[in-house]
C-alpha positions as CSV (number, residue, x, y, z in Angstrom):
1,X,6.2,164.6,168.8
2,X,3.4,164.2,166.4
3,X,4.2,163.2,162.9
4,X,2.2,164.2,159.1
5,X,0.6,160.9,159.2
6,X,-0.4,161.2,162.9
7,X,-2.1,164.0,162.8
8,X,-3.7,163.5,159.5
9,X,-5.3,160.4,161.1
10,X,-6.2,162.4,164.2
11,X,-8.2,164.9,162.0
12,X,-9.9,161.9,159.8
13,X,-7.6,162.6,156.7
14,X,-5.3,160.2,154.2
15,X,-2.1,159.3,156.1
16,X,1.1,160.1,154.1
17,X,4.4,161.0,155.2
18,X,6.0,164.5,156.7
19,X,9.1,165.2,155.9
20,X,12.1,168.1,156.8
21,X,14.6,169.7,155.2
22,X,18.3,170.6,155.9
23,X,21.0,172.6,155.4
24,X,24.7,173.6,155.3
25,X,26.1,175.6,158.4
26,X,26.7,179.0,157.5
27,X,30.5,178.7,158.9
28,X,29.9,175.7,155.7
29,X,28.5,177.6,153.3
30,X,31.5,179.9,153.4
31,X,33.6,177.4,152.5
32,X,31.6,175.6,148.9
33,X,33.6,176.7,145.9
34,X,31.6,178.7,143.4
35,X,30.5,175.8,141.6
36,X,29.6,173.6,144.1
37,X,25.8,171.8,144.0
38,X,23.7,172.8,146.6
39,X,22.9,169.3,148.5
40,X,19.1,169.6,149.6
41,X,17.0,167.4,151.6
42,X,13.1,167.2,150.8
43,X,11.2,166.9,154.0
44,X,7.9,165.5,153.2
45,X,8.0,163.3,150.3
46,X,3.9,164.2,149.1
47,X,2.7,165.7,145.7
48,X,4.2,168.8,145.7
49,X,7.9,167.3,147.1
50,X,7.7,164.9,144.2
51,X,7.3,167.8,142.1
52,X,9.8,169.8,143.5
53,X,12.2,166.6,143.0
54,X,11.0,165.7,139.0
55,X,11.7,169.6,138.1
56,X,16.0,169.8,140.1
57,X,16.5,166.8,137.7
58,X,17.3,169.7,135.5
59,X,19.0,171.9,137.6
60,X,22.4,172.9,137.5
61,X,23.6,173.8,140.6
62,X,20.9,171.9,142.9
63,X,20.8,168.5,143.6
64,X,18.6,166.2,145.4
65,X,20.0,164.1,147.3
66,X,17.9,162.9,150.6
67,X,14.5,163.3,151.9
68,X,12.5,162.5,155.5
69,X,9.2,160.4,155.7
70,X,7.0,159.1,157.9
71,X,6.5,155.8,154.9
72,X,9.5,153.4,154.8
73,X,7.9,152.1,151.8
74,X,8.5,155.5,149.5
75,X,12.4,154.9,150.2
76,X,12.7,152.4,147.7
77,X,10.4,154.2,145.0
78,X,12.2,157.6,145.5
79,X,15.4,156.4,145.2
80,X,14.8,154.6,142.1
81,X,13.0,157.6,140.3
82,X,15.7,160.5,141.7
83,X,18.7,158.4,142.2
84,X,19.2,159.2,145.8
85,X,21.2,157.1,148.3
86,X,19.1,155.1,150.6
87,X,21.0,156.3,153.2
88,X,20.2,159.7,152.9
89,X,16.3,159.1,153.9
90,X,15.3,159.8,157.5
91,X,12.4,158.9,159.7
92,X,10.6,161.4,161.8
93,X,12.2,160.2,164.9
94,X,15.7,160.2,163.4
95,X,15.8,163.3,161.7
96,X,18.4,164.9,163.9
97,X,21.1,162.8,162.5
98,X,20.9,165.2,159.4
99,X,23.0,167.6,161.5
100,X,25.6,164.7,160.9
101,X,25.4,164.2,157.2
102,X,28.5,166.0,155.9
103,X,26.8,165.9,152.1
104,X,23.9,167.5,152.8
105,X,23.7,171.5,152.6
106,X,19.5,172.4,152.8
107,X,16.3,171.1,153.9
108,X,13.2,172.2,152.0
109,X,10.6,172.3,154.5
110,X,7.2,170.9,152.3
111,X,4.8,169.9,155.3
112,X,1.8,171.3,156.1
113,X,1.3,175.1,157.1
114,X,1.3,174.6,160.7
115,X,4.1,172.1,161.1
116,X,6.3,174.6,159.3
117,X,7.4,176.9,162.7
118,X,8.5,173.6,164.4
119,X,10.8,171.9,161.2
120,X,12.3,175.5,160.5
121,X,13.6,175.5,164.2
122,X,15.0,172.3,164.3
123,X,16.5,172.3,160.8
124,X,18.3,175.6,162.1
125,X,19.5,174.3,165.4
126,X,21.1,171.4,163.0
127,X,23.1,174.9,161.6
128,X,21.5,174.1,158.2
129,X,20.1,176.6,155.9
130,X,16.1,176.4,155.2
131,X,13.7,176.4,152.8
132,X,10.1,176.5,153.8
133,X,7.4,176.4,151.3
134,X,4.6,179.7,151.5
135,X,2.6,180.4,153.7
136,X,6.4,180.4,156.0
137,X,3.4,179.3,158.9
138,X,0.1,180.3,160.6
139,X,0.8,183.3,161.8
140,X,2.9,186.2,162.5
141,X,4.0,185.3,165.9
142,X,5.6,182.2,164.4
143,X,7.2,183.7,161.9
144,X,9.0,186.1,163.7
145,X,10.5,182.9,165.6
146,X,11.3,181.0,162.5
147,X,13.8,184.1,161.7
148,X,15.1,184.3,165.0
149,X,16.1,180.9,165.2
150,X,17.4,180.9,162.2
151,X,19.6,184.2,162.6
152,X,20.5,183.1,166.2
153,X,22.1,179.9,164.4
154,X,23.8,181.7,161.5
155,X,22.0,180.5,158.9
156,X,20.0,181.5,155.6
157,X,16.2,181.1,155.6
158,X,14.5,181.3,152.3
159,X,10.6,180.8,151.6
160,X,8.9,179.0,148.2
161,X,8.3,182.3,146.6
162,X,8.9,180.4,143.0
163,X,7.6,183.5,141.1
164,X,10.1,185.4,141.7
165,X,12.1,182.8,139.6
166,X,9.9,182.5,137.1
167,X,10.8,184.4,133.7
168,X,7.2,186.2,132.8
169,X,6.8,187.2,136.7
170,X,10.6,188.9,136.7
171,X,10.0,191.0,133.0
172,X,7.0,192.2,135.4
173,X,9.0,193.4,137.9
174,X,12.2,194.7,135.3
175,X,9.5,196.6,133.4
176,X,8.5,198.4,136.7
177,X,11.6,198.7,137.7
178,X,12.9,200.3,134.7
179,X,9.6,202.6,134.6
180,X,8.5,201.1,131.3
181,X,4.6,201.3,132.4
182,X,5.3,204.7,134.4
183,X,3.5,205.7,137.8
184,X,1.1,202.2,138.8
185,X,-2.2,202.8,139.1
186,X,-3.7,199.6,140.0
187,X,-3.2,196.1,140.3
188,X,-6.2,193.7,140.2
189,X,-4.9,190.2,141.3
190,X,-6.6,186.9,141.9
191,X,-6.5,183.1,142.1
192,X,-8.3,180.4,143.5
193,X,-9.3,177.2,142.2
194,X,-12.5,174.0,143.3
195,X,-11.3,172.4,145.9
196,X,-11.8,168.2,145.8
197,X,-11.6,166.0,148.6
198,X,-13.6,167.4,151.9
199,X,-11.0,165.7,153.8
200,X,-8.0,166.6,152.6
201,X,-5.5,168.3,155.1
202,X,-5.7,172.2,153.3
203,X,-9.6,172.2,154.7
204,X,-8.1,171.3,158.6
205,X,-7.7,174.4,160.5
206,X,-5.6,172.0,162.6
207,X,-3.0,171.9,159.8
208,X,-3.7,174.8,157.3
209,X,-3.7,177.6,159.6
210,X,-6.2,178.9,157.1
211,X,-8.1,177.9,153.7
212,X,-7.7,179.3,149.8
213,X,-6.1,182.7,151.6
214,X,-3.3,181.2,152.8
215,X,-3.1,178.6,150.4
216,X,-3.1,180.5,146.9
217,X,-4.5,184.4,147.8
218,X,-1.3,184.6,149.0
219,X,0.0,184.7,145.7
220,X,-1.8,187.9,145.1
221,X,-0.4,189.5,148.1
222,X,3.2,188.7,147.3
223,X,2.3,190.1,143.7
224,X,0.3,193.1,144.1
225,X,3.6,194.2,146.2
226,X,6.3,193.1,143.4
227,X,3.8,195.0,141.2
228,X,3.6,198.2,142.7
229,X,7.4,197.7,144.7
230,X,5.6,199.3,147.9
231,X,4.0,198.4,151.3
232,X,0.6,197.9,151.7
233,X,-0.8,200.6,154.5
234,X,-4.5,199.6,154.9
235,X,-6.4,196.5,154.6
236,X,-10.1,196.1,154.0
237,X,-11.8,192.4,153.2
238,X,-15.0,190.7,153.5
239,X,-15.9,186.8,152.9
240,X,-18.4,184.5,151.1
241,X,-18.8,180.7,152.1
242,X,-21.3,179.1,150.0
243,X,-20.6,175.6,151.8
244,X,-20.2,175.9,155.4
245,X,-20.5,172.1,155.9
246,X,-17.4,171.4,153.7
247,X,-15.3,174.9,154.6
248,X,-16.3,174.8,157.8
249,X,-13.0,175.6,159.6
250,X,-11.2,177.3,156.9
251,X,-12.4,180.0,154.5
252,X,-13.8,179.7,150.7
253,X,-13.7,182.6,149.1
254,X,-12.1,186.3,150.2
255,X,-11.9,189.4,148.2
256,X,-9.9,192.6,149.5
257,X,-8.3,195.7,148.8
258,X,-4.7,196.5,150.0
259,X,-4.0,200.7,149.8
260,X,-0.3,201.5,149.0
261,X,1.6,204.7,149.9
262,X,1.3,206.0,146.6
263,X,-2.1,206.0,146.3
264,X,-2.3,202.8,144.2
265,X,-5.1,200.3,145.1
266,X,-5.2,196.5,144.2
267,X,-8.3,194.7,144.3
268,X,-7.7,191.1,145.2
269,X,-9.8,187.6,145.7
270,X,-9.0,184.1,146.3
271,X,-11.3,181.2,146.2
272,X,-11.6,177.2,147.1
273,X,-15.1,177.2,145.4
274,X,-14.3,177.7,141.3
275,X,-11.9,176.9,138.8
276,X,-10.6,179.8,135.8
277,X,-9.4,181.9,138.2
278,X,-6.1,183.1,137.9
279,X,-4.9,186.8,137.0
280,X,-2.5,189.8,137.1
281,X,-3.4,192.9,135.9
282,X,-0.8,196.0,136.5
283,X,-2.1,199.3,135.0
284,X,0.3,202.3,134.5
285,X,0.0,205.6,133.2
286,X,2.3,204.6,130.3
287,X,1.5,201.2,130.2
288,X,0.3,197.6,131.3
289,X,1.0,193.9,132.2
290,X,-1.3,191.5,131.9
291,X,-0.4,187.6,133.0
292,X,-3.3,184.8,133.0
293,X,-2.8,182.2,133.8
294,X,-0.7,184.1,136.5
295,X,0.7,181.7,139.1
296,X,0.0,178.1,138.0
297,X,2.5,175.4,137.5
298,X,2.4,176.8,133.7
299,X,3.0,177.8,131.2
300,X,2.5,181.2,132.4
301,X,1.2,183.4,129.6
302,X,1.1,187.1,129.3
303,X,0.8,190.7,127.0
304,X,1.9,194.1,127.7
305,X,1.2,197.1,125.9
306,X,3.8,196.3,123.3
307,X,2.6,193.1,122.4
308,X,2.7,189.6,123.4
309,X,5.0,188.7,125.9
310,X,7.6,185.5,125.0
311,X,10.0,183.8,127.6
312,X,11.0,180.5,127.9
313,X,8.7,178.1,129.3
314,X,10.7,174.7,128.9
315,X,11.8,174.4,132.4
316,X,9.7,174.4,135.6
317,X,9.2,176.9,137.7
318,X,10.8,174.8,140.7
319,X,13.9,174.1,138.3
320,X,14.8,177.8,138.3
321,X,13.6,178.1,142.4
322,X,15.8,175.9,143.0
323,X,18.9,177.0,141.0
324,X,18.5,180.6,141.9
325,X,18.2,179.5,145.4
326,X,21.6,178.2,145.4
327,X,23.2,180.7,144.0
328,X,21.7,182.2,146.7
329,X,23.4,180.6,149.2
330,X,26.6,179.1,147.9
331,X,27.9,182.4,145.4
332,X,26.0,185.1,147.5
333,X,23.8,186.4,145.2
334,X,21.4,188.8,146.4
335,X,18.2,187.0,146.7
336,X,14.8,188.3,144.5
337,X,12.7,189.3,147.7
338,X,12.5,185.4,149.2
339,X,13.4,185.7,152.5
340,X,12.0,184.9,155.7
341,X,11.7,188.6,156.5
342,X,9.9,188.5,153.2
343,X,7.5,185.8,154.3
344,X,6.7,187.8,157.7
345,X,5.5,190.7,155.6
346,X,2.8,188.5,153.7
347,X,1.8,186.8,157.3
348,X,1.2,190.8,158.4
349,X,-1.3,191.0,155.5
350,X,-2.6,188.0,156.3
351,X,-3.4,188.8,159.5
352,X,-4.8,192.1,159.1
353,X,-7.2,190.7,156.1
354,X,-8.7,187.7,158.6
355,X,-8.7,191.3,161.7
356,X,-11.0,192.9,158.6
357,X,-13.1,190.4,157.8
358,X,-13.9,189.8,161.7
359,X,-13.9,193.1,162.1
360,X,-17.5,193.5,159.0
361,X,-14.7,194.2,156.4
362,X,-13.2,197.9,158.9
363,X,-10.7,198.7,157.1
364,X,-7.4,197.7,158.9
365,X,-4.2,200.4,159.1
366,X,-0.9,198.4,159.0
């Protein structure tokens, strides 16, 4: 079984370690008292895990207290910056002994895209609940076992959807809820950003599944359906490369159009090629929201028709993911449209906007 660093090497990128995430039984998670931590176990200890572990340093009912990598060295430095046990860390090779480790409840699953079907499988045959960062994988097929496996073993499987935690993205959802900006009538949605270093794992098909669609368009999937509240019925999308040397397995730039039952369009793009480009736009007939920067780390900013929008932005966003998350699973509380059945609908669109663009942008019927 090939480890992070292994197949980085394999595919000429930086080694650094892959780690996996576990979880609590759900015969377990019956039995935490109400306000009980959630235990979590970062699997992959790169940028975005260290990020994930600096923002539940704040969090109230999360706590960090393991993680799995393929670099004995970062043992020492992570558990002197989060104050985790040594013992709690876990190689690649070792990583079933998690199922073990009575003081840990989740994994969060941060490695890349395509290693994601194999860790969610394992973590759930350990009877632990799971977190997998977005995209949940590469593709729809693997998805749909990611949920099986994890509902065949009893427990919870939640993906990184962090937006719906965050407190300008839910007043966008509770104003459309509560009809405040009336029938939608569009959505406009896009982000991308330049992508740096040619060799970086995000530009291996190998790894990524995909390029800036799967890495940050999916944003404006998940939103132009929290915007609008519906199901996307048709799919049309075309693509631009600009550097076919550099993005020559994975795609640059995408732009598409997702049709909803209502009639509502939403005109989307994604890019790897440029930066200042981040944006949601939701037009009603009684009103509008506007949020730019949209999906960024933050601060998120926004306007409505009523004025400027204010919320707090001291915490972030992974500090209320990660809180709201377990509430999730230890109190029960309904869960903001995170799920793995959540995730599966984003890989459909996903699917059906690559099917368009192989297709001369044919508009695709979901």
């Amino acid at each position: 079984m090939k480890s992070r660093r292994d197949f980085l090497l394999e595919l000429g990128g930086s080694a650094f370690s892959l780690p996996l995430l576990s979880s609590l039984a759900s015969t377990e998670a019956q039995a935490l008292a109400p306000d009980k931590q959630l235990r979590v176990v970062l699997v992959g200890l790169g940028s975005y895990a260290e990020r994930v572990a600096t923002a539940m340093k704040d969090c109230k009912k999360a706590r960090l207290v393991g993680g799995v990598t393929g670099t004995p060295s970062k043992i020492d430095t992570w558990s002197s910056k989060f104050g985790v046990d040594k013992a709690n860390f876990y190689s690649y090779k070792d990583f079933e002994k998690l199922k073990d480790n009575p003081d840990v409840d989740a994994v969060y699953v941060t490695l890349p895209n395509s290693m994601h079907h194999e860790y969610v499988i394992r973590a759930a045959k350990m009877g632990k609940h799971v977190i997998c960062e977005k995209p949940m994988s590469v593709s729809v097929k693997q998805a749909e076992e990611m949920i099986a496996a994890c509902k065949k073993a009893g427990v919870k499987l939640y993906i990184g959807y962090r937006m719906h935690f965050e407190p300008y993205t839910r007043e966008l959802i509770r104003m459309r809820k509560a009809g405040e900006l009336g029938k939608i009538m569009h959505v406009n949605a896009y982000f991308g950003f330049k992508s740096g270093d040619p060799n970086q794992w995000r530009l291996k098909k190998a790894l990524a599944g995909g390029g800036a669609l799967m890495d940050v368009g999916i944003y404006c999937i998940n939103a132009a359906r929290y915007a609008t509240g519906e199901e996307p019925v048709w799919i049309s999308a075309e693509e631009a490369k600009t550097d076919p040397v550099k993005f020559k397995e994975v795609d640059e730039t995408i732009t598409w159009q997702m049709g909803f039952p209502s009639g509502v369009i939403a005109s989307c793009a994604t890019t790897y090629n440029f930066n200042n480009f981040e944006r949601l736009y939701v037009v009603g007939d009684k009103g509008f929201v506007e949020l730019s920067p949209a999906y960024g780390y933050g601060p998120i900013k926004g306007r409505t028709h009523k004025g400027e929008m204010s919320w707090d932005t001291s915490k972030m966003h992974q500090t209320w993911q990660m809180d709201g998350l377990a509430d999730c699973i230890l109190n029960g509380k309904p869960d903001p449209n995170v799920t793995g059945e959540e995730g599966l609908k984003d890989m459909k669109i996903i699917d059906a906007i690559y099917k368009s663009i192989a297709a001369g942008g044919k508009k695709i019927m979901l």
